[in-house]
C-alpha positions as a Markdown table, in Angstrom:
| # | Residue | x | y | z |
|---|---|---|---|---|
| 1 | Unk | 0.0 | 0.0 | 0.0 |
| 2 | Unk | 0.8 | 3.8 | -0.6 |
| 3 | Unk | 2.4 | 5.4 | 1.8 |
| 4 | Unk | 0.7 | 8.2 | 1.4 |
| 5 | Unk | -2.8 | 6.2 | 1.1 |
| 6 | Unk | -2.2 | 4.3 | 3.8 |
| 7 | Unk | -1.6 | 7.5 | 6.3 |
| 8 | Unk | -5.0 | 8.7 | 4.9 |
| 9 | Unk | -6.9 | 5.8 | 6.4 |
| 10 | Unk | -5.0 | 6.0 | 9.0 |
| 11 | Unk | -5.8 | 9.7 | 10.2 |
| 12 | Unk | -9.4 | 8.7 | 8.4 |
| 13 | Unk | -10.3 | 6.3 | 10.7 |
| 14 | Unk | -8.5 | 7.2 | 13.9 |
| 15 | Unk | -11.8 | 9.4 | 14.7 |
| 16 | Unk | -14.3 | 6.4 | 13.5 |
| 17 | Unk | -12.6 | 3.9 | 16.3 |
| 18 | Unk | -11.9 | 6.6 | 19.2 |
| 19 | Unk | -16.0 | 7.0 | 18.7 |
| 20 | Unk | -17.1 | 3.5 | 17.7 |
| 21 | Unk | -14.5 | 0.2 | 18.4 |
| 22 | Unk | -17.4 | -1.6 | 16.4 |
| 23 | Unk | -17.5 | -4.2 | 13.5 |
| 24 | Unk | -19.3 | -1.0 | 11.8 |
| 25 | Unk | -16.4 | 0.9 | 12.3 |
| 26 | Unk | -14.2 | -2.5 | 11.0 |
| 27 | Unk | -16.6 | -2.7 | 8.2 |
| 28 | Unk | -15.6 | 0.7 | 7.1 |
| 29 | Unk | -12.2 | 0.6 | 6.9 |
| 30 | Unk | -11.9 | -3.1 | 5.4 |
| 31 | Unk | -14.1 | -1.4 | 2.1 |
| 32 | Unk | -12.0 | 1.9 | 2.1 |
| 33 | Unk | -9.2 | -0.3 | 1.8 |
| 34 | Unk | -10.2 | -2.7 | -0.2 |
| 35 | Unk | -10.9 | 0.5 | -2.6 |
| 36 | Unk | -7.7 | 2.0 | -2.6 |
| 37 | Unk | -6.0 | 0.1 | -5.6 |
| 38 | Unk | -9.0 | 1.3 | -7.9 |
| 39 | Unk | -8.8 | 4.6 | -6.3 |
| 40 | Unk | -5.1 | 5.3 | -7.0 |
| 41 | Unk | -5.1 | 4.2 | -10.3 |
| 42 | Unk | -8.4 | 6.4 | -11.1 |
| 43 | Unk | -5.3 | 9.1 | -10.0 |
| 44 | Unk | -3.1 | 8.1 | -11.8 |
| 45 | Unk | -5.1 | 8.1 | -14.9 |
| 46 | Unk | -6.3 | 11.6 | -14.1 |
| 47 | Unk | -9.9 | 10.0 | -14.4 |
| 48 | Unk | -10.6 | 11.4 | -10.9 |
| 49 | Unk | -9.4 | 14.2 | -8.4 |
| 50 | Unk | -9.7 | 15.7 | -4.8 |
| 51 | Unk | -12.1 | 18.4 | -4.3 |
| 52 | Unk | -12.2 | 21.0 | -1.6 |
| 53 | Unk | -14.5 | 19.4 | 0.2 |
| 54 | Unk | -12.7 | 16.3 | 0.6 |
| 55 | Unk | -13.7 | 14.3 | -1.9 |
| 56 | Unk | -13.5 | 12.4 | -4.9 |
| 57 | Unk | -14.1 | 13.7 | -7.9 |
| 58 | Unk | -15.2 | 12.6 | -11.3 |
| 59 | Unk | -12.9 | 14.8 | -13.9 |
| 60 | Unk | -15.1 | 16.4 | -16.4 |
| 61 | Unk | -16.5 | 13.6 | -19.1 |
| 62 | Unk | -15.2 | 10.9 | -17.2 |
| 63 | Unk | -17.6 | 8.1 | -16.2 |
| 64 | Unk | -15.7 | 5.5 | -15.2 |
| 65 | Unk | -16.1 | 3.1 | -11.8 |
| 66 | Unk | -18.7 | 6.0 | -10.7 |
| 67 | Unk | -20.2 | 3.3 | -8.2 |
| 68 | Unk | -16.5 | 3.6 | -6.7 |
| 69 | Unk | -16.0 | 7.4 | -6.4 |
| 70 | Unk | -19.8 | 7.4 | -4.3 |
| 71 | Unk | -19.1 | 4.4 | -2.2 |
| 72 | Unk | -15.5 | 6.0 | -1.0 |
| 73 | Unk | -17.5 | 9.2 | -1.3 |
| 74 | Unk | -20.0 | 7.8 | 0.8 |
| 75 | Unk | -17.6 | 5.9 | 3.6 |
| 76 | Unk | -15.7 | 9.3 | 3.6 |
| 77 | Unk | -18.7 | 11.5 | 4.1 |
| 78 | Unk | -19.6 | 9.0 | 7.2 |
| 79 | Unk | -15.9 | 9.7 | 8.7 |
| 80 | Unk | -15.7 | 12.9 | 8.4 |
| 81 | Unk | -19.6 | 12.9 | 10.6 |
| 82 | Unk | -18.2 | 10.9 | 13.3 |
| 83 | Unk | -14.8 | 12.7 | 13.8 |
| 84 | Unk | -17.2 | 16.2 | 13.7 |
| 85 | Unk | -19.5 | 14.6 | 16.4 |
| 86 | Unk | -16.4 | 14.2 | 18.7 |
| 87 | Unk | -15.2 | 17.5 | 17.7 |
| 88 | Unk | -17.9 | 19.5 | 18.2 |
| 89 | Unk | -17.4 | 20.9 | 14.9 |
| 90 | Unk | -18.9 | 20.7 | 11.2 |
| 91 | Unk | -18.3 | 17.7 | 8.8 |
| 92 | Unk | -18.1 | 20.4 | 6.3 |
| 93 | Unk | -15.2 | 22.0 | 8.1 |
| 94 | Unk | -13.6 | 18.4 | 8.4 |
| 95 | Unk | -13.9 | 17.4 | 4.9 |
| 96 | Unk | -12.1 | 21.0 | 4.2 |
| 97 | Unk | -9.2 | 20.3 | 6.3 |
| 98 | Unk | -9.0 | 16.8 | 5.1 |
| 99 | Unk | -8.9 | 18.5 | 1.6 |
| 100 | Unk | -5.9 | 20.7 | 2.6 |
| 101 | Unk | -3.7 | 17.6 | 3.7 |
| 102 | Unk | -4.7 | 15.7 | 0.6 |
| 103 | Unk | -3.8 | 18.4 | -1.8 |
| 104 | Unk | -0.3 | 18.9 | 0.3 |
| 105 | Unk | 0.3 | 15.0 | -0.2 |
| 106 | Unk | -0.8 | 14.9 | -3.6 |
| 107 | Unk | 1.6 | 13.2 | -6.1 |
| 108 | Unk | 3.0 | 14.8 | -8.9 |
| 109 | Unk | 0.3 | 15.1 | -11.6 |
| 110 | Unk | -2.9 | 14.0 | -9.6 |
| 111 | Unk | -5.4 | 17.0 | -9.9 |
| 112 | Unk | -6.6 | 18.8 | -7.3 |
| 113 | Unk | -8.7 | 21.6 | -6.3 |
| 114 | Unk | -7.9 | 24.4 | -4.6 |
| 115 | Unk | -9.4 | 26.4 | -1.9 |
| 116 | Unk | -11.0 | 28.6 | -4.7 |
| 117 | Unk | -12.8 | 25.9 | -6.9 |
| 118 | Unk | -10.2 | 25.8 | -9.3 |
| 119 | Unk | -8.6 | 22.5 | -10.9 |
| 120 | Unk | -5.0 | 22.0 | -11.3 |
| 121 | Unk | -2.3 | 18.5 | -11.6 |
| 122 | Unk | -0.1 | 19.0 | -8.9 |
């Protein structure tokens, strides 16, 4: 695995097992990994990017493993709620920081978007 990948499910899930030590929990983190091969190569191929917001993101005409990008979408979307809950915070404000140490990790020519909405390969 990534290095890189690996340390996002790593600071990903820290706040899903401080709240919940549960198979749910386990459940989670067994798909996002299991997705990370597809994920990385969507990267790679510039099929997909990292929005703002923290996640995935179809590049424009692209179409492919869609049911991918909303599942991770999805498992990230649940993370980022249970690490606000503890926080006292927003999952919007969660997923934006997430965003920021995404982008700063970001391989050479994965695209990205910036705090301003706009797209760029890193």
């Amino acid at each position: 695995m990534h290095s890189r990948t690996k340390l996002w499910v790593i600071l990903a899930m820290v706040g899903v097992f401080l709240f919940v030590g549960t198979t749910w929990a386990q459940d989670l983190k067994a798909r996002m990994e299991a997705r990370l091969p597809v994920i990385k190569d969507l990267k790679v191929r510039g099929v997909v990017g990292e929005n703002n917001q923290g996640f995935l993101e179809l590049r424009p005409g692209q179409t492919e493993k869609q049911d991918v990008v909303n599942a991770e979408n999805q498992d990230r979307q649940a993370v980022y709620g249970q690490i606000a809950k503890q926080a006292g915070t927003d999952p919007k404000l969660v997923g934006q920081r997430r965003a920021a140490q995404i982008a700063e990790k970001a391989a050479p020519g994965e695209w990205i978007q910036d705090a301003g909405g706009q797209w760029h390969q890193k």
